[in-house]
C-alpha positions in Angstrom: 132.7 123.1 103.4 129.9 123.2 106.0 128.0 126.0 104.3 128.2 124.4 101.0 126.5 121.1 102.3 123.6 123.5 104.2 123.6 125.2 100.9 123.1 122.2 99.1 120.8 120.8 101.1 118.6 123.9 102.3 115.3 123.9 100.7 113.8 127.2 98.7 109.7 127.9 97.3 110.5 129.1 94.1 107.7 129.6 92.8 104.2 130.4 94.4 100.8 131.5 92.3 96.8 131.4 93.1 94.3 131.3 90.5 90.7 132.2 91.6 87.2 131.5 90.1 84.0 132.7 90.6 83.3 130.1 92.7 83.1 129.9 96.5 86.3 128.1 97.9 84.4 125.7 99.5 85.1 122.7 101.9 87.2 120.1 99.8 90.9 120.3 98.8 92.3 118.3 96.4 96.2 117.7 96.1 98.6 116.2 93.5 102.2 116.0 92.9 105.0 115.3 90.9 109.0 115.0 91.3 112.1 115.8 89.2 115.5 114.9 90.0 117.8 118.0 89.0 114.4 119.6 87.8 114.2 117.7 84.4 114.3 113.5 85.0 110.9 112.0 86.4 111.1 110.2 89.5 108.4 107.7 89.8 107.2 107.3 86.1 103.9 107.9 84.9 102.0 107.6 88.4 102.6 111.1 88.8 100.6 113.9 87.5 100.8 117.6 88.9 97.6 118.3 86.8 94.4 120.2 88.4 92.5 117.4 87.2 94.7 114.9 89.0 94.0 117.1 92.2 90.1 117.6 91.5 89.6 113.7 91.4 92.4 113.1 95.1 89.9 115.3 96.9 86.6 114.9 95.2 86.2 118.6 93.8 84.2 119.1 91.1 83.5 123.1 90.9 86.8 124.9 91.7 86.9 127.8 93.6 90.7 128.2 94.2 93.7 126.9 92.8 97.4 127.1 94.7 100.3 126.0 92.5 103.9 125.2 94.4 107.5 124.4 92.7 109.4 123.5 95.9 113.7 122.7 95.3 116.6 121.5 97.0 118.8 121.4 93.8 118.5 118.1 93.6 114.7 117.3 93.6 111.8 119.2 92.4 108.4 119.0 93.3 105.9 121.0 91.7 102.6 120.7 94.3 99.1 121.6 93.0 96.3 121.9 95.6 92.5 123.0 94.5 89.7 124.3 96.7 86.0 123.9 96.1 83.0 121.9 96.5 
């Protein structure tokens, strides 16, 4: 019983991927987010968006250099995280 409740409630990346420009990385990072519950039901309506434009205007970037991508799980919640770098 123990080791299915740390099971369940053990976190796991599963998935990870960079995309790179020609552009230098720069100084500002940009972040935005967005959570599922059992990886297809919005949580938190519309106010989220995990789009690179969403994270371009959170951290004031407006020539990308760098873009990160995260899909973080618990099996219950999903969070996909997208971070930009860039001036």
């Amino acid at each position: 019983m123990l080791s299915l409740c740390v099971g369940f409630m053990s976190s796991c990346t599963v998935m990870y991927n960079f995309t790179t420009t020609n552009n230098p990385i720069g100084s500002k990072t940009g972040t935005s987010e967005q959570k599922f519950l059992f990886g297809s039901i919005p949580m938190g309506g519309e106010l989220q968006d995990a789009g690179y434009a969403a994270a371009c205007k959170a951290g004031g970037v407006t020539k990308v250099g760098l873009t990160e991508q995260t899909v973080w799980t618990n099996g219950f919640v999903m969070k996909k995280i997208t971070t930009v770098y860039g001036d």
